[in-house]
Steps between C-alpha positions, in 0.01 A plus 500: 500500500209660666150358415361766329849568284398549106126605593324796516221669719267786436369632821264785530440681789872495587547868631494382883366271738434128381591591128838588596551238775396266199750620238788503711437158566471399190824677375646347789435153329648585190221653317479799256214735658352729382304776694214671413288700739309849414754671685839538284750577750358270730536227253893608441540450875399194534687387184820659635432254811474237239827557340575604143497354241255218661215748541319794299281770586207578351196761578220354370148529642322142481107716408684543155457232285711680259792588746506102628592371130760758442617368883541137352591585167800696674588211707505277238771731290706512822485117635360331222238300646230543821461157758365662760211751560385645842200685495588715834354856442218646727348753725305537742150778484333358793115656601212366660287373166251759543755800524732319210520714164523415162846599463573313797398176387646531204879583548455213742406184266655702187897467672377113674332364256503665148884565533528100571286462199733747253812356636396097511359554116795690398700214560312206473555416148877524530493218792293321325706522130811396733313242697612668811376714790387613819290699575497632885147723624526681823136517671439531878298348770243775418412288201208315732380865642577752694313803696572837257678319263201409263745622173826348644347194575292461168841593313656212748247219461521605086875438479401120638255423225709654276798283569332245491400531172785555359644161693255319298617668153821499533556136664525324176808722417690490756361797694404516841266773717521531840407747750652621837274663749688701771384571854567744688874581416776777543437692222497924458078404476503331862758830646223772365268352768524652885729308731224349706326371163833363368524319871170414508551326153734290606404386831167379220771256362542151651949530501391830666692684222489703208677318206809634293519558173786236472274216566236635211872479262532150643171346425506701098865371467364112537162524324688651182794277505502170292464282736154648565329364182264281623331806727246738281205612565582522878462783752736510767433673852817693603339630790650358863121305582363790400214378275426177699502670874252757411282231333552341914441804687 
């Protein structure tokens, strides 16, 4: 039996990119998955990768407090249960702070950090009522700062305290809160840039590479397994020497 046969994962954000590389994994390992991103069809494609009947598509948009419950409730009819959350949605709005709009700012921290918040309360009382669950928060090496990012990186450094938080509340029941913050990684996000950006990027990195997806999969596969409940509250660096060389240079 694979390590994650008999449990399930919620996953939003899982249209593309790190979402998708996540839920494959996942299914790989035996899980039930299922997919939400804002994008429908997006989210069916990346369940078809999955396999049927381990995963389920969903379009839900995280900003919609309402649309998150009837995400879980769903889930719930179909599996019976949630283990695992990963709170994976996000986009980018980058400006210089005194160009950055409103609306800018907003769609920002509301898919980071107010869609983490919708989906982690939607589900919290159920791991707690089964003394069970993970729950998985993707923020970024942005979280400490980063030049145009003021929104991204305040949405970033929010998912932290956040998860935190709910490490703390959720310890005594047998949930855990973690966070994984990517560096600079293969994602549709880093391809949107110029070539000479993307290269310039990576060259930044200390393994002189930009990271795959499959290695963000790898480190959410271990920090939501069982064998990973002594670790909450923690905030892992995915990021090649990203976060520690630039600190150096």
């Amino acid at each position: 039996m694979s390590r994650y046969t008999g449990r399930v994962v919620m996953i939003s954000g899982a249209g593309q990119g790190l979402g998708r590389a996540m839920a494959e994994r996942f299914a790989a390992d035996g899980a039930a998955v299922a997919v939400g991103d804002v994008r429908g069809p997006a989210a069916g494609e990346t369940a078809a990768l999955c396999g049927v009947p381990l995963a389920r598509p969903s379009t839900v948009d995280v900003t919609d407090a309402g649309q998150v419950d009837r995400w879980v409730a769903d889930t719930v009819d179909a599996f019976g249960r949630v283990d695992v959350l990963v709170n994976n949605a996000g986009v980018l709005r980058d400006n210089r702070l005194e160009h950055m709009t409103g609306e800018e700012w907003d769609t920002a921290v509301d898919v980071s950090l107010r869609g983490a918040f919708h989906c982690t309360r939607a589900v919290f009382a159920l791991m707690k009522a089964q003394r069970y669950g993970r729950v998985l928060s993707l923020s970024s090496v942005c979280w400490r700062g980063n030049f145009g990012q003021a929104n991204y990186a305040a949405a970033k450094a929010g998912i932290v305290g956040l998860a935190r938080t709910v490490a703390l509340e959720g310890a005594a029941h047998g949930v855990t809160s973690n966070v994984i913050s990517p560096g600079i990684i293969e994602t549709p996000m880093l391809a949107a840039l110029p070539r000479r950006a993307r290269e310039r990027l990576s060259r930044s990195v200390p393994v002189r590479r930009a990271g795959h997806p499959a290695e963000i999969a790898d480190a959410a596969a271990f920090l939501c397994d069982e064998q990973a409940a002594y670790i909450t509250g923690a905030v892992l660096d995915v990021d090649g020497g990203f976060s520690v060389g630039s600190a150096l240079r």
